[in-house]
C-alpha positions as CSV (number, residue, x, y, z in Angstrom):
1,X,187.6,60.5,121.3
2,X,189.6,62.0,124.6
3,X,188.0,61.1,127.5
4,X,186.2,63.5,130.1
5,X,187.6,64.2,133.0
6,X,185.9,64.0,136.3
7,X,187.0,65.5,139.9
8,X,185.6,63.8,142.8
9,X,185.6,65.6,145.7
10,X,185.7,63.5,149.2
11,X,187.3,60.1,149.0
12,X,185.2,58.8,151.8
13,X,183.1,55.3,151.2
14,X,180.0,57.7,148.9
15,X,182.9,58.9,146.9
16,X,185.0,56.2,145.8
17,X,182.7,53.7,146.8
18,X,179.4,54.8,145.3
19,X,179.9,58.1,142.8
20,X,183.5,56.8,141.3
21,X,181.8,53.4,140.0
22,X,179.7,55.2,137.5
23,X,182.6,57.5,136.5
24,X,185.0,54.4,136.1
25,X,182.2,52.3,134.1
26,X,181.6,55.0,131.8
27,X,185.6,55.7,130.9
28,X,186.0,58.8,132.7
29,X,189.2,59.8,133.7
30,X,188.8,60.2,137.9
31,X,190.7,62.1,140.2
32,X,190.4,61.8,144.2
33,X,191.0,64.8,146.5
34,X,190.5,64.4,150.1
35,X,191.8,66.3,153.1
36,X,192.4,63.5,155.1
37,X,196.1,62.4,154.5
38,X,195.8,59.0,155.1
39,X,193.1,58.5,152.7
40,X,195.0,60.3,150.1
41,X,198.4,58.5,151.2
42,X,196.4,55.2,150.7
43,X,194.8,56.0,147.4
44,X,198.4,57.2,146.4
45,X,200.5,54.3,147.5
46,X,197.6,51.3,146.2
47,X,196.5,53.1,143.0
48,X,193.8,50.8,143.0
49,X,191.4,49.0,145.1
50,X,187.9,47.0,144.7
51,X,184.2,47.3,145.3
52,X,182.6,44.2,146.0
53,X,179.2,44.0,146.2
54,X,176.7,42.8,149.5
55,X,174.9,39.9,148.1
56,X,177.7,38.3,145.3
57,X,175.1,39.2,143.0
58,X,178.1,40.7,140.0
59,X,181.6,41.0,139.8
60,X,183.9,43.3,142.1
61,X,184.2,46.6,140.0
62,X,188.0,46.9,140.6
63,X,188.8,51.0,140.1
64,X,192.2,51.4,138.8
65,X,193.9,54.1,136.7
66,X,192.9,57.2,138.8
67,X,195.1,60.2,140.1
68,X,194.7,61.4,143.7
69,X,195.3,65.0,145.3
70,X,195.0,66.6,149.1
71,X,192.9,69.7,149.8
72,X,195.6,72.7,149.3
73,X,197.7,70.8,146.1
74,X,199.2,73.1,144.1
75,X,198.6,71.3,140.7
76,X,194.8,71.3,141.6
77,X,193.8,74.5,139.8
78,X,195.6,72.8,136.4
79,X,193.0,69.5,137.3
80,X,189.6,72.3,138.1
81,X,190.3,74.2,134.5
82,X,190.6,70.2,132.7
83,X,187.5,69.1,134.8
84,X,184.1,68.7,132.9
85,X,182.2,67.0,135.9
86,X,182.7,67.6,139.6
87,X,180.9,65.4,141.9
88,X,181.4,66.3,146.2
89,X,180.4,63.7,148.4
90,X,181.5,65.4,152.0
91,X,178.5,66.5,153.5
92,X,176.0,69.5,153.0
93,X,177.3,71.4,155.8
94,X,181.2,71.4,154.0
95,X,179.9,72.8,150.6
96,X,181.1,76.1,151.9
97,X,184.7,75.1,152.1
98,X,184.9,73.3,149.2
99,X,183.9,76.4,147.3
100,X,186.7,78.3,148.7
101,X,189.4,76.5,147.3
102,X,187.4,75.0,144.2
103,X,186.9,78.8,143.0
104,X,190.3,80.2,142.6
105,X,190.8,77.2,140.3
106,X,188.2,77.8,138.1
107,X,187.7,82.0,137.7
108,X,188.6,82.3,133.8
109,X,188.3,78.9,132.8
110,X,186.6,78.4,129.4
111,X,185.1,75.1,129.4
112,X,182.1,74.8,131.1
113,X,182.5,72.8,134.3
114,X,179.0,70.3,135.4
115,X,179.0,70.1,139.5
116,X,176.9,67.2,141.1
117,X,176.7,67.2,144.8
118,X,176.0,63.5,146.4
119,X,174.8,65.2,149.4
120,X,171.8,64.5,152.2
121,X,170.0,67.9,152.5
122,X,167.1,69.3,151.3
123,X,168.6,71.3,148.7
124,X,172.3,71.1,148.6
125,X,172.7,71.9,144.9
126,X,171.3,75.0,145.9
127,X,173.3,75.7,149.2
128,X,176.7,75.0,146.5
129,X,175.4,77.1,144.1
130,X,174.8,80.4,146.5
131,X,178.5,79.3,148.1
132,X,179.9,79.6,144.4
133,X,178.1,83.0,143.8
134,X,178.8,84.5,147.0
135,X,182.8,84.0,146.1
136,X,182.2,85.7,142.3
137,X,182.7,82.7,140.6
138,X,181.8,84.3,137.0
139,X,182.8,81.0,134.6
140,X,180.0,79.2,132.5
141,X,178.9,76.3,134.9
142,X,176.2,74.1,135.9
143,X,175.2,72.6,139.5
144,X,173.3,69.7,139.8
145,X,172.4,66.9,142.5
146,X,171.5,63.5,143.1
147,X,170.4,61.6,145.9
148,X,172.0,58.8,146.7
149,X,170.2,55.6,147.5
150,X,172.6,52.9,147.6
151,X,174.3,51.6,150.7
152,X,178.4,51.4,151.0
153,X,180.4,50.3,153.9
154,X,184.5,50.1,154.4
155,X,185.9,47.0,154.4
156,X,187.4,47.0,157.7
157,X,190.8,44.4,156.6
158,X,191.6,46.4,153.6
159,X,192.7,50.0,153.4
160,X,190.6,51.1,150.6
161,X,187.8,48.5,149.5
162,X,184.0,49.3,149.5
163,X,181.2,46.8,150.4
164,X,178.2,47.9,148.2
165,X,174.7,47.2,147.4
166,X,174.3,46.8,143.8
167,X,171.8,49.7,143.3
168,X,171.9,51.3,139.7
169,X,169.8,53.7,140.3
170,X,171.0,57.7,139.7
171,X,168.2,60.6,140.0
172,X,169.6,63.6,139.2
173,X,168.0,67.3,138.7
174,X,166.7,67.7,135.6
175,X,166.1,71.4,135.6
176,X,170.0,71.9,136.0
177,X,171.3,69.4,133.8
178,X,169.8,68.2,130.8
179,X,171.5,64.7,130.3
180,X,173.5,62.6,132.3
181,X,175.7,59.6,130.6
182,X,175.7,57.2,133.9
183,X,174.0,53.8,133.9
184,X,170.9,54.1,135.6
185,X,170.4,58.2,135.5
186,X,167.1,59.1,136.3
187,X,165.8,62.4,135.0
188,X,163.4,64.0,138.0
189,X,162.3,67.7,137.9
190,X,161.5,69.8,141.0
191,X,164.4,68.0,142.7
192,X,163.8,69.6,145.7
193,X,160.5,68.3,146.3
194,X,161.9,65.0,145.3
195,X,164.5,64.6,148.3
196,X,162.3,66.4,150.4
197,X,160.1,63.1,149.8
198,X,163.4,61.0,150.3
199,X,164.5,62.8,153.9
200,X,161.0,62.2,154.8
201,X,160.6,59.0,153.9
202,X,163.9,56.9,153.8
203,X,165.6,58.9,156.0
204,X,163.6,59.1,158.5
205,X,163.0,55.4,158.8
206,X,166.4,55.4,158.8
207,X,167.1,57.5,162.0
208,X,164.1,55.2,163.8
209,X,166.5,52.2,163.0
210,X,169.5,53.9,163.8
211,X,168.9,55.5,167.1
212,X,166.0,53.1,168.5
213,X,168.7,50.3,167.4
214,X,171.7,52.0,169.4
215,X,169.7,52.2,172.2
216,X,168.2,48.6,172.3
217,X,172.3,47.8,172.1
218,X,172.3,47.1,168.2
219,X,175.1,46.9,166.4
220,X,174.4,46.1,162.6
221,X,171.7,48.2,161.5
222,X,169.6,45.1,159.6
223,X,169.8,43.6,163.0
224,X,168.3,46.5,164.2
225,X,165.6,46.7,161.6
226,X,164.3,43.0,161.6
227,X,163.8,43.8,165.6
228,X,160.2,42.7,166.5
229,X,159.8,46.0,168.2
230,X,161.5,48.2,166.0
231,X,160.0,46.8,163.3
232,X,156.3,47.0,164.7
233,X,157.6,51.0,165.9
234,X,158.2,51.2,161.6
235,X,154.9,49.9,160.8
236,X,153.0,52.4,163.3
237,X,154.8,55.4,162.3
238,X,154.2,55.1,158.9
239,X,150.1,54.2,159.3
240,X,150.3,58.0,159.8
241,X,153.0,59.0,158.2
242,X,152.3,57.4,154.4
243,X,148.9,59.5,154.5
244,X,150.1,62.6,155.8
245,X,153.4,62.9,153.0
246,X,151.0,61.7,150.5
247,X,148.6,64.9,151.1
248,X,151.6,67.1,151.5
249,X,153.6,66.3,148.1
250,X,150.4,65.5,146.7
251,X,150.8,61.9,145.0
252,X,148.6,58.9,145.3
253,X,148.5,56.3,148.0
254,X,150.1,54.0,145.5
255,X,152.8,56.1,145.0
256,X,154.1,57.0,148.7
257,X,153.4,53.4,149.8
258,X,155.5,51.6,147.0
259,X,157.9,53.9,148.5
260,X,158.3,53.5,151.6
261,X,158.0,50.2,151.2
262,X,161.1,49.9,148.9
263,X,162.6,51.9,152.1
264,X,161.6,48.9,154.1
265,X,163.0,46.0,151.8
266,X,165.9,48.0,151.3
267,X,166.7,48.6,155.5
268,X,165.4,45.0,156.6
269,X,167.9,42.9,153.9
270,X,170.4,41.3,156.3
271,X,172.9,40.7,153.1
272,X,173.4,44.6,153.5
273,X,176.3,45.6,156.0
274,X,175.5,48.6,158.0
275,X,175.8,50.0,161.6
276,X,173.7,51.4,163.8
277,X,176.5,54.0,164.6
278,X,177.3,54.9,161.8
279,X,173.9,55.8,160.6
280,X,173.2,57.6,163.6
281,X,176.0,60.3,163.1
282,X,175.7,63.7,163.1
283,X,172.9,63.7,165.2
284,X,172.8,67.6,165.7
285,X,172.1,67.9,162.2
286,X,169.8,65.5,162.2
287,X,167.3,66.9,164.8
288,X,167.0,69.9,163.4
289,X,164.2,71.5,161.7
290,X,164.1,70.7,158.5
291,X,165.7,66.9,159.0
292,X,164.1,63.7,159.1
293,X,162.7,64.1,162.6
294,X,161.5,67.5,163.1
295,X,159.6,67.9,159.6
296,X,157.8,65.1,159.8
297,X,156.8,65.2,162.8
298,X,155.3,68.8,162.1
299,X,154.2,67.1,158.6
300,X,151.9,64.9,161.2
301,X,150.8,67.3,163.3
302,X,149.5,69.5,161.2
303,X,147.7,66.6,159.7
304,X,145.9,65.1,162.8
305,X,148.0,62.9,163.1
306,X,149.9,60.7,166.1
307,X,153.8,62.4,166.7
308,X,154.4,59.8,168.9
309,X,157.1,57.1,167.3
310,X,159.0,60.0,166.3
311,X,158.9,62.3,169.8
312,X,160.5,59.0,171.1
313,X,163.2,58.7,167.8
314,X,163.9,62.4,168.9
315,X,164.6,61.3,172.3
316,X,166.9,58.5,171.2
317,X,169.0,60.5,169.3
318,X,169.6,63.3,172.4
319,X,170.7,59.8,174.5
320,X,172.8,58.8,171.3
321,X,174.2,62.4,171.3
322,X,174.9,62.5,174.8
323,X,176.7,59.0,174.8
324,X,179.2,59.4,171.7
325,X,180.1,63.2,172.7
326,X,183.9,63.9,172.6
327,X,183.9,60.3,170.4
328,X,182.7,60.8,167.5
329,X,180.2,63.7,168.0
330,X,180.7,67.6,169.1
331,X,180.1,67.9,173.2
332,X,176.5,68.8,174.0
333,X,177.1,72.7,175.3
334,X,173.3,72.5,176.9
335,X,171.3,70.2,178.5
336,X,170.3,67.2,175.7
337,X,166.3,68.8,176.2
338,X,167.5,72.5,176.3
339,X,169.4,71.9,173.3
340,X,166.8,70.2,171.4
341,X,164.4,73.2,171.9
342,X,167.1,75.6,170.7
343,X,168.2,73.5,167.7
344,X,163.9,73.7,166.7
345,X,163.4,77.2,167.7
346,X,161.5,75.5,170.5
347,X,160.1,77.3,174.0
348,X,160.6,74.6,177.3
349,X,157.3,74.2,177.8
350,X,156.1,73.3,174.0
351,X,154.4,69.9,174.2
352,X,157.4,68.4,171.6
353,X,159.5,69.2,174.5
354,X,158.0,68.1,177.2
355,X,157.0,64.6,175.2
356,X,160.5,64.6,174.1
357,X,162.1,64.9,177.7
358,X,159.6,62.2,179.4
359,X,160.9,59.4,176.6
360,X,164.5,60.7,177.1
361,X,164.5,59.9,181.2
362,X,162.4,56.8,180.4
363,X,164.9,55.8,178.3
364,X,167.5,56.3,180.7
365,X,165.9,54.2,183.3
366,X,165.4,51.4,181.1
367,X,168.9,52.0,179.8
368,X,169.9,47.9,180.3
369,X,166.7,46.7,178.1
370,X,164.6,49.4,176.4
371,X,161.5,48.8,174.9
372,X,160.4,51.1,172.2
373,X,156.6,49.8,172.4
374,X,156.6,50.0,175.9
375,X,157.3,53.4,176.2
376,X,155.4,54.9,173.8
377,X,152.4,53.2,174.8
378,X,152.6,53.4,178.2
């Protein structure tokens, strides 16, 4: 039996690290492409490299055998007409790209080619599949998603290595794709509502962490999320929050709280090497309005219930943002406030505003030691 042959597209620490262990434990045969040349030149030059795994708890899957490719490669279109599964892990917002090089490839291919973005969004299965239509793609194919659950790091003294949390655990959209051959698959239907549940949940715990961590002077994010105060800031925000998701997708109590809670136990497990940083990028994605922040807080309000914890998370970001500009993030072309009002369709004198700007200048004047608690409360 020939083996299938799988494309991943974005070598970063989801692709290879996460995505590419249930290709290689299933026998596929996996090619990289990237457009960052080191990355490729790495991948090239090693042909191989480990993922080792947080807490010891199985052996290092070592990932061997694979070919590699940069963005632009003329022997890619011969790879996209060979490919039966194509799995992108570079970010919602660079589906559009990826389409315009992935498309040419494919246009009169005959076998029918399975995508599966390993994207955050709220629908980025859908945002590929409109990128894919809009360019005339006409060939028999399928787009699917997953969300992806599992923590991966780089392992700084190596060039390629991943440090992983041994999570087996792969939802993917049902109503796209009937069956899915990795370890751990999940079958969910009405994806969408399903990381809806996960951005408003998981992820936005994990923006509190990230951005109340950096600006408490956090490093490692499970530092950040065993914090007394950060962790008490967790516990209040989702005394509202659990009640107000479980009304709005409709499930039981049970249901949201086992959750959230797995969330929790997930974020607060020291064994699992994260950053606060690193976490926290992309922060003008991430305050906008249908992210982590912004929905639920809306989610809340129109529930009764207190905005508060995540007013100040919103807040924390804009400092985060306005710190790391020109290092790793885009520079801030307004004011932080003004900015978060035009990112949320916001007028300057909306009460989200307002609340937003008082926590951003307290935070600034208790830059040296801020306390989350405090300044919420006071």
């Amino acid at each position: 039996m020939s083996k299938k042959n799988a494309i991943v597209i974005g070598a970063g620490q989801t692709g290879r690290g996460y995505t590419a262990r249930y290709l290689f434990e299933k026998g596929y045969s996996i090619s990289f492409v990237d457009i960052n040349e080191e990355t490729v030149s790495f991948l090239k030059e090693d042909g191989a490299y480990s993922i080792h795994f947080y807490n010891k708890d199985r052996t290092p899957v070592f990932v061997h055998g694979f070919n590699t490719y940069r963005v632009g490669d003329a022997f890619l279109n011969h790879v996209l007409m060979e490919a039966d599964l194509i799995l992108t892990a570079v970010g919602e917002q660079n589906l559009g790209d990826i389409s315009k090089w992935v498309v040419p490839g494919l246009k009169g291919k005959q076998k029918r080619t399975v995508f599966m973005t390993c994207e955050n969004g709220t629908n980025p299965a859908k945002v590929l599949r409109q990128h894919l239509q809009h360019l005339g793609l006409a060939s028999e194919y399928t787009v699917s998603q997953t969300a992806v659950f599992c923590s991966t790091v780089s392992i700084h003294e190596t060039r390629l290595d991943i440090l992983s949390q041994n999570e087996t655990y792969f939802p993917y959209d049902h109503d796209e794709l009937e069956t899915l051959d990795f370890e751990g698959a999940v079958p969910v239907n009405n994806f969408e509502k399903f990381f809806e549940r996960k951005i408003y949940t998981y992820n936005c715990l994990a923006g509190l962490i990230s951005y109340c961590g950096y600006v408490k002077g956090y490093e490692v994010y499970g530092d950040a999320a065993n914090d007394p105060d950060i962790s008490a800031t967790m516990d209040e925000l989702l005394n509202d929050l659990n009640p107000a998701l479980q009304a709005y997708f409709e499930i039981t109590e049970a249901d949201q709280v086992s959750f959230a809670n797995r969330a929790l136990l997930k974020f607060k497990d020291k064994n699992i090497l994260d950053y606060t940083i690193k976490n926290g990028r992309a922060p003008q994605r991430k305050l906008g309005p249908t992210e982590r922040i912004m929905s639920p807080i809306r989610i809340l309000r129109n529930n009764g219930k207190d905005i508060r914890v995540l007013e100040f998370v919103a807040a924390a970001a804009l400092v985060y943002w306005q710190e790391r500009q020109g290092i790793s993030e885009p520079v801030l072309t307004k004011d932080p406030i003004a900015m978060f009002a035009s990112l949320n369709d916001l007028e300057m004198t909306d009460q989200i505003v307002l609340d937003v700007e008082r926590y951003f200048k307290a935070i600034l004047e208790n830059r040296e030691q801020v306390n989350v608690q405090e300044i919420i409360h006071s």
